[in-house]
NUFI-950819 format. One record per residue (C-alpha): residue number from 1; x, z, y. Coordinates in pm, whole numbers, padded with zeros to 5 digits. Layout:
BEGIN
- NUM / X / Z / Y
...
***
This chain:
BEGIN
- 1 / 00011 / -02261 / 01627
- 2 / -00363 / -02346 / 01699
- 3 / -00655 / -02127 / 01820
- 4 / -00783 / -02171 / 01426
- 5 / -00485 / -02051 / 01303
- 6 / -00481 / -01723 / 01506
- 7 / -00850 / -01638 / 01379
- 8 / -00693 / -01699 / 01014
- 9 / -00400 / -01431 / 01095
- 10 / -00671 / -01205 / 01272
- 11 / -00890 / -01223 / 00954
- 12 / -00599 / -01134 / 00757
- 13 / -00472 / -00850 / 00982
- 14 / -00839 / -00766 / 00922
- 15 / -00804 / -00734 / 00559
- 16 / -00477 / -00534 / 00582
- 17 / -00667 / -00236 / 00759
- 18 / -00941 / -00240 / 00568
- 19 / -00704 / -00175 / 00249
- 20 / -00567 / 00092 / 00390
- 21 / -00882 / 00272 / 00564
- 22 / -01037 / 00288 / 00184
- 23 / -00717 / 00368 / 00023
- 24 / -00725 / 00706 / 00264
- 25 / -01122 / 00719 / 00194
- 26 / -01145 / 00655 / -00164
- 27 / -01376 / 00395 / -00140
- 28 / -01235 / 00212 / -00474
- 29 / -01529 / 00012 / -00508
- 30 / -01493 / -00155 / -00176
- 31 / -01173 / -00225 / -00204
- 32 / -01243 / -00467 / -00492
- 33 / -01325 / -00730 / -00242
- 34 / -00957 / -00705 / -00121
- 35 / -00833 / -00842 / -00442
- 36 / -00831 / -01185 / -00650
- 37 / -00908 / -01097 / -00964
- 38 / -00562 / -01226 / -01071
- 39 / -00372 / -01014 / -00790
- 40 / -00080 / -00817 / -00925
- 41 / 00086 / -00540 / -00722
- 42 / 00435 / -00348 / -00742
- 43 / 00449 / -00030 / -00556
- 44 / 00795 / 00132 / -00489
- 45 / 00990 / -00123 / -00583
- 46 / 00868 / -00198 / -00901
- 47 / 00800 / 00147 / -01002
- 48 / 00479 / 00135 / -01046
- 49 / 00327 / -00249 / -01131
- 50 / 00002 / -00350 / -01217
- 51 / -00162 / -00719 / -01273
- 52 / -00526 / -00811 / -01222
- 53 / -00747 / -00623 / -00967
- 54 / -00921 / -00386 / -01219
- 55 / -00615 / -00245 / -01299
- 56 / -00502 / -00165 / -00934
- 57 / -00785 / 00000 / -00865
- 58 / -00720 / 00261 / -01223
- 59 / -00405 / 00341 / -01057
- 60 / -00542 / 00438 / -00755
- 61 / -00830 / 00613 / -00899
- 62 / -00591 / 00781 / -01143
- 63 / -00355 / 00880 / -00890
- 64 / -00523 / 00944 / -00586
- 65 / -00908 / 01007 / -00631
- 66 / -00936 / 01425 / -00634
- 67 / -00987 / 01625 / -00307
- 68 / -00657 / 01790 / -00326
- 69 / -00462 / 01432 / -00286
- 70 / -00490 / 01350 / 00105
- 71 / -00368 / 01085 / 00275
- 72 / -00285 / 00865 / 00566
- 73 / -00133 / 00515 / 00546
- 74 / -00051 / 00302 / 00871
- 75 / 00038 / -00004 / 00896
- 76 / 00150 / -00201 / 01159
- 77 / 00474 / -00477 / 01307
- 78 / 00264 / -00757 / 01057
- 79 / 00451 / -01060 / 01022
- 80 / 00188 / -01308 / 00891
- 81 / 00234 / -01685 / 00824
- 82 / -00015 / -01875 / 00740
- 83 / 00155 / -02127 / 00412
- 84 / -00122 / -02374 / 00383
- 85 / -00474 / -02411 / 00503
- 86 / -00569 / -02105 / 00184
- 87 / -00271 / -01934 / 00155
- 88 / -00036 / -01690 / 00335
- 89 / 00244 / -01432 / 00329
- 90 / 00280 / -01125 / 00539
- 91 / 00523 / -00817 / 00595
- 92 / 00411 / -00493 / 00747
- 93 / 00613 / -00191 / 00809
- 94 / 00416 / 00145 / 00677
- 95 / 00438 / 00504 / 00702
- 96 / 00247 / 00679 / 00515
- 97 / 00165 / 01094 / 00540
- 98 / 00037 / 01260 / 00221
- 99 / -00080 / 01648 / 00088
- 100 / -00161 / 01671 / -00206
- 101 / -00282 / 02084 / -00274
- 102 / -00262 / 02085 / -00599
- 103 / 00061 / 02051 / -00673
- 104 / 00179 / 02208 / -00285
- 105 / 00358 / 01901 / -00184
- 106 / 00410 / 01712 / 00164
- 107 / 00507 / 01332 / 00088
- 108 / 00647 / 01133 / 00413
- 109 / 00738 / 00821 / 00350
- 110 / 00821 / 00493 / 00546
- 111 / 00809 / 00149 / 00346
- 112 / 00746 / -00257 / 00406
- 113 / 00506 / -00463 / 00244
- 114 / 00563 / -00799 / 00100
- 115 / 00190 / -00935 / 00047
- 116 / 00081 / -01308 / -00007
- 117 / -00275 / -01396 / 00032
- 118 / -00510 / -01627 / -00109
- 119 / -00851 / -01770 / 00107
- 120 / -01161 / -01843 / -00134
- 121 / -01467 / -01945 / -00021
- 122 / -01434 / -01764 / 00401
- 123 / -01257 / -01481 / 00281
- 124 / -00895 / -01397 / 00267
- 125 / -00787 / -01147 / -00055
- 126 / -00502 / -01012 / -00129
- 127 / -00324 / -01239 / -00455
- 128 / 00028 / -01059 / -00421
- 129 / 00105 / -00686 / -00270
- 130 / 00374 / -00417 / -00282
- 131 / 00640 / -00269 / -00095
- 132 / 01005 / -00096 / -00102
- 133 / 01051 / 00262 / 00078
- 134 / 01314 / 00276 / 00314
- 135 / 01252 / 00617 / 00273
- 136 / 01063 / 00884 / 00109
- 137 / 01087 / 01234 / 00134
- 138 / 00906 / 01551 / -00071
- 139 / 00880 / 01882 / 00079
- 140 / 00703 / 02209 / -00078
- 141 / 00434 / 02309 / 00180
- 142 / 00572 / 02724 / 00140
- 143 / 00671 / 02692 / 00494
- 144 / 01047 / 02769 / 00347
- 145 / 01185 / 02445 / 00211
- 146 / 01392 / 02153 / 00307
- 147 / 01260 / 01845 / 00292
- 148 / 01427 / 01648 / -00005
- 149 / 01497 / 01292 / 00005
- 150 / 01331 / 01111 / -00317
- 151 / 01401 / 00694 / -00211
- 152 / 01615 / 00532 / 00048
- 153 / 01639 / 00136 / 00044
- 154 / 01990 / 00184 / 00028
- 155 / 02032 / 00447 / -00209
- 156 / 01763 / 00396 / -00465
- 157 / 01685 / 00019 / -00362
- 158 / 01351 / 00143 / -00221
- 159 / 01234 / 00300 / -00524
- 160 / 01097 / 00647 / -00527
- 161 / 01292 / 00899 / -00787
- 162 / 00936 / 01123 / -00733
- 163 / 00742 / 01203 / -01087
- 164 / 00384 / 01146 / -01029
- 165 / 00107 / 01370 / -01105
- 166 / -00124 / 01347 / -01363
- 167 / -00432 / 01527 / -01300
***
């Protein structure tokens, strides 16, 4: 591995936070710049797939953009390798934290990413993203409640059994 080569993985570990800083934040129009405009994505498993940027980013404005849908995604362990001088693949464990008020649910949730990226022009973007849960559990926030387990990779092959919300 060369000194280049290590900026190229930095860049792209650079990219990864970024994604998930305006995923928590919102910032949907920022994060169009993370995309190709080819890029398809396949959250959960497969549970919920999308292809081409614009509609990614009408999922996550239809699921996640009202004030009573919080949430923290971290991601970290990244196993990037760089597949030609413009392309790449990485995996990177999550865990992810969200409330969401409106319907008085906790979501905790642990999961890995499969991405592969695409360079154009100095920029990395994200061509190919999504991840399987190794585990997801729901819990009413009445202070009462167990926790109940809604995905385990080796139960439900990393796909959540959670309904979402339509606001």
């Amino acid at each position: 591995m060369t000194p280049e080569d290590l900026v190229e993985i930095e860049l792209i570990k650079h990219l990864k936070y970024a994604y998930m800083r305006c995923l928590d934040q919102k910032r949907w129009d920022e994060m169009e710049a993370f995309f190709t405009e080819d890029a398809e994505a396949s959250y959960s498993a497969g549970k919920y797939s999308f292809s081409g940027r614009a509609a990614i980013l009408d999922f996550f404005r239809e699921s996640m953009d009202r004030h009573s849908f919080l949430s923290s995604h971290r991601v970290h362990q990244p196993e990037i390798r760089l597949t030609s001088t413009a392309t790449a693949t990485g995996v990177w464990a999550m865990d992810d934290y969200v409330i969401d008020t409106a319907s008085n649910l906790t979501i905790h949730g642990a999961a890995f990413y499969q991405d592969e990226y695409v360079k154009q022009g100095d920029a990395w973007r994200i061509h190919r993203t999504g991840y399987s849960r190794t585990f997801e559990e729901i819990q009413l926030r009445d202070g009462k409640s167990a926790p109940i387990l809604t995905a385990s990779f080796w139960g439900t092959g990393g796909r959540s059994e959670l309904s979402p919300r339509k606001s």
